[in-house]
ChimeraX commands (.cxc) that place a marker at each C-alpha (Angstrom):
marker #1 position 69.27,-261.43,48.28 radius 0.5
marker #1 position 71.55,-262.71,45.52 radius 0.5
marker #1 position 68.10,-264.78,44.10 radius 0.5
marker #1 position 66.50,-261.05,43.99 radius 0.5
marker #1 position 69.25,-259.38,42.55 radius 0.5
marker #1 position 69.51,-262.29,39.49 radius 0.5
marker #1 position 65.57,-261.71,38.92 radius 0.5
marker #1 position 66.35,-258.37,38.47 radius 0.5
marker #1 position 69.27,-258.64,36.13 radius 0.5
marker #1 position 67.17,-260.85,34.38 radius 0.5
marker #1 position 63.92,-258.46,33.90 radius 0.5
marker #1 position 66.32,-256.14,32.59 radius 0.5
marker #1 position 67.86,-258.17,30.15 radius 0.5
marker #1 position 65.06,-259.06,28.71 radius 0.5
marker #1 position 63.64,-255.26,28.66 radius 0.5
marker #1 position 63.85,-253.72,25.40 radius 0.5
marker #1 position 62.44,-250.43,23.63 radius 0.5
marker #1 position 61.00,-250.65,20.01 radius 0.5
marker #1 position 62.60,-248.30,17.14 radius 0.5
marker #1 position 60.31,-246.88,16.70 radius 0.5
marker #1 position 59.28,-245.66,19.67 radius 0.5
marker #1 position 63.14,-244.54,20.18 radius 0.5
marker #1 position 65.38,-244.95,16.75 radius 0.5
marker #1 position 68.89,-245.12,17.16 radius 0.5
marker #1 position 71.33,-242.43,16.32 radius 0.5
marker #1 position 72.72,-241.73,13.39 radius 0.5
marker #1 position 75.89,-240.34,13.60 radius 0.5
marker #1 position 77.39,-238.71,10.42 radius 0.5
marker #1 position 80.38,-239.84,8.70 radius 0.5
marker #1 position 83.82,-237.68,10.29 radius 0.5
marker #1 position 84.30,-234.35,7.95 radius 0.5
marker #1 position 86.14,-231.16,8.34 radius 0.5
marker #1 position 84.04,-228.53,9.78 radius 0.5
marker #1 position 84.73,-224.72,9.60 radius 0.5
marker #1 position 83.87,-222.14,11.98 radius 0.5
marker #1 position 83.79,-218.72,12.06 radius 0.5
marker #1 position 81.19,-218.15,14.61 radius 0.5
marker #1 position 79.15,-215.57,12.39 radius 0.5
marker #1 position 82.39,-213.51,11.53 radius 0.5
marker #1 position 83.84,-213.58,15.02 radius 0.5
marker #1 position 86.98,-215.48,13.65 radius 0.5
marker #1 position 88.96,-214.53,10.77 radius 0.5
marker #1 position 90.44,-217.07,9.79 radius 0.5
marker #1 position 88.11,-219.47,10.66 radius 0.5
marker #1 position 88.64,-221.96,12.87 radius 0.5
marker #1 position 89.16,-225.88,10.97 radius 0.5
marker #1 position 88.00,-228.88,13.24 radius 0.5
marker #1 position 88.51,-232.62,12.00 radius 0.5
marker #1 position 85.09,-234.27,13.46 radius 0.5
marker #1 position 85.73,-238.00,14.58 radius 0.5
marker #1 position 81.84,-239.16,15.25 radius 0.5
marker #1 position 83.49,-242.90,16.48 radius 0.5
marker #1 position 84.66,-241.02,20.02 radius 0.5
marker #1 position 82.93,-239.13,22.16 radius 0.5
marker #1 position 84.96,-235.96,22.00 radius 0.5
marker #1 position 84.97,-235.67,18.46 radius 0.5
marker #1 position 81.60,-234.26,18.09 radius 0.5
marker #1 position 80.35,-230.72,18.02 radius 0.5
marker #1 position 78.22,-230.27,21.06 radius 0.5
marker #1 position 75.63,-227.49,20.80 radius 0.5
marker #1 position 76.62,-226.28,24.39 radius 0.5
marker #1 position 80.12,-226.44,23.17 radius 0.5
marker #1 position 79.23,-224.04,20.26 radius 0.5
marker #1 position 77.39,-221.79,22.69 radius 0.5
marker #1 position 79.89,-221.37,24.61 radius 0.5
marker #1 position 82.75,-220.96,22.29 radius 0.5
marker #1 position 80.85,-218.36,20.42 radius 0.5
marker #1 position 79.97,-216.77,24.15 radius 0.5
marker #1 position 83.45,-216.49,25.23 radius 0.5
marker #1 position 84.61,-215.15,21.47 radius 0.5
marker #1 position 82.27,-212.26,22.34 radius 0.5
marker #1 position 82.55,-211.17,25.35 radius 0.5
marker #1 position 85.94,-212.40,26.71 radius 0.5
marker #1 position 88.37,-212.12,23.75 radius 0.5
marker #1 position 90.27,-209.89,25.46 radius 0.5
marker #1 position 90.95,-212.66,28.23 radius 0.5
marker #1 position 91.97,-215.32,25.59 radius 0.5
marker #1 position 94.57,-213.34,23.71 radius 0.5
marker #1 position 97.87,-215.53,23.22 radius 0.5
marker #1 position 96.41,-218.64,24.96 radius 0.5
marker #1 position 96.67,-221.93,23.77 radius 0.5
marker #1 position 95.12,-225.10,24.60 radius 0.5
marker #1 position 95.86,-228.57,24.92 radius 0.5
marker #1 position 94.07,-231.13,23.23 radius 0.5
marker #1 position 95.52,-234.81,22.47 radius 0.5
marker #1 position 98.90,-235.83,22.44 radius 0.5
marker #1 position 98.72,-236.26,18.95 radius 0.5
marker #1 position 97.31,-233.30,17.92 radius 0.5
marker #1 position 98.59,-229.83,18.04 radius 0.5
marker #1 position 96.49,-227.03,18.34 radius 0.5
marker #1 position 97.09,-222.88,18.85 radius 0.5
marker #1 position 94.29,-220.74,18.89 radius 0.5
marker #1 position 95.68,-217.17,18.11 radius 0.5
marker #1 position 92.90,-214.00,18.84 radius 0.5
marker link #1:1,2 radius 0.2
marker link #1:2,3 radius 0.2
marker link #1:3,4 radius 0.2
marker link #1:4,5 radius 0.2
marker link #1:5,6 radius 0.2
marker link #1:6,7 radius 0.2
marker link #1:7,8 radius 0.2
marker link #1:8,9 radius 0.2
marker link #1:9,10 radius 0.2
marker link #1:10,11 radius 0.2
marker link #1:11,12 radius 0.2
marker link #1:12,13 radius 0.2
marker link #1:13,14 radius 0.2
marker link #1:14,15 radius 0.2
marker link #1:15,16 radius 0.2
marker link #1:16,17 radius 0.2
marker link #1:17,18 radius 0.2
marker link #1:18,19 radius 0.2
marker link #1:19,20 radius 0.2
marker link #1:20,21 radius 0.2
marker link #1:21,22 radius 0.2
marker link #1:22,23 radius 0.2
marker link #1:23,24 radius 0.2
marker link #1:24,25 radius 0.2
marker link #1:25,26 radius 0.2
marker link #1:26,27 radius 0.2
marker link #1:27,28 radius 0.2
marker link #1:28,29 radius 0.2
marker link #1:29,30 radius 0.2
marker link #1:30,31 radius 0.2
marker link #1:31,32 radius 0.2
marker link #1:32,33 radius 0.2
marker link #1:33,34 radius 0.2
marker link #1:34,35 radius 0.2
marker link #1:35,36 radius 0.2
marker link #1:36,37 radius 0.2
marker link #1:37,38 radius 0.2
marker link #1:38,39 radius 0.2
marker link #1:39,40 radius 0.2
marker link #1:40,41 radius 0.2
marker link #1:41,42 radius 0.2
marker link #1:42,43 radius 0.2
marker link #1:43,44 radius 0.2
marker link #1:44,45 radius 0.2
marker link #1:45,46 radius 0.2
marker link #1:46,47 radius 0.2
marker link #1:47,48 radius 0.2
marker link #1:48,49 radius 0.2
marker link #1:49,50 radius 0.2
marker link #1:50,51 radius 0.2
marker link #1:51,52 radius 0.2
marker link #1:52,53 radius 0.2
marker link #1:53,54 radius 0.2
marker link #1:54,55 radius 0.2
marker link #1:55,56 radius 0.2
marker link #1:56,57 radius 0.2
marker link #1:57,58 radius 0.2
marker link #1:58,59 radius 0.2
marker link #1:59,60 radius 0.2
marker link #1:60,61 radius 0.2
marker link #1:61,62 radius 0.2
marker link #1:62,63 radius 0.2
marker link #1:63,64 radius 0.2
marker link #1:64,65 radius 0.2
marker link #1:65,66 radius 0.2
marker link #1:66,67 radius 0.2
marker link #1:67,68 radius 0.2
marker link #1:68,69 radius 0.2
marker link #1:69,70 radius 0.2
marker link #1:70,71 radius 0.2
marker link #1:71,72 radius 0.2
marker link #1:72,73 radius 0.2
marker link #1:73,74 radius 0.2
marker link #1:74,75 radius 0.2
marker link #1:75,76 radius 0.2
marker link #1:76,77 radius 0.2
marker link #1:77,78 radius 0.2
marker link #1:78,79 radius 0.2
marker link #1:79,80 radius 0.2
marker link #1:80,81 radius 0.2
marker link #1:81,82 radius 0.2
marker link #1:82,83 radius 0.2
marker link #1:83,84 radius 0.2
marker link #1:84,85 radius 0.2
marker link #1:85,86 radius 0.2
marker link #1:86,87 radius 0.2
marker link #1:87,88 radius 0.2
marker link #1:88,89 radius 0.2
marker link #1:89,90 radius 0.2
marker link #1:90,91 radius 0.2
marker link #1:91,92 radius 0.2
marker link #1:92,93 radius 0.2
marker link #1:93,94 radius 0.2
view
């Protein structure tokens, strides 16, 4: 069993996909990004991208969402905050 399950590590080491057929990402450079979700927000809300982590990236669904719950639930969001890092304070007012 251990012999099979070496083979297999093996096959799949040695397994690759061609650029071409699948190039890599290319993740943009972090930047400052405003939003005001097509004049939902006034101000706008500022975001500081960091493309290096997972979580610093804006996610379509994320934007979907966000622009979702702007438009049909502000009224449910009034006055809340939310936590985000440790090192990073943020307060979304509506």
């Amino acid at each position: 069993m251990h012999d099979q399950a070496n083979e297999l590590a093996d096959e799949l080491l040695t397994f690759t996909i061609s650029e071409e057929l699948v190039p890599s990402i290319i993740k943009p450079p972090s930047q400052t990004v405003t939003l005001d979700f097509n004049g939902l927000l006034d101000p706008p809300l500022v975001l500081q991208t960091n493309e290096k982590e997972c979580g610093g990236q804006l996610w379509p669904a994320g934007m979907v969402l966000a622009e979702y719950l702007i438009r049909n639930k502000i009224n449910g969001l009034r006055g809340k905050s939310m936590f985000v890092r440790s090192d990073v304070s943020l307060r979304l007012t509506f």
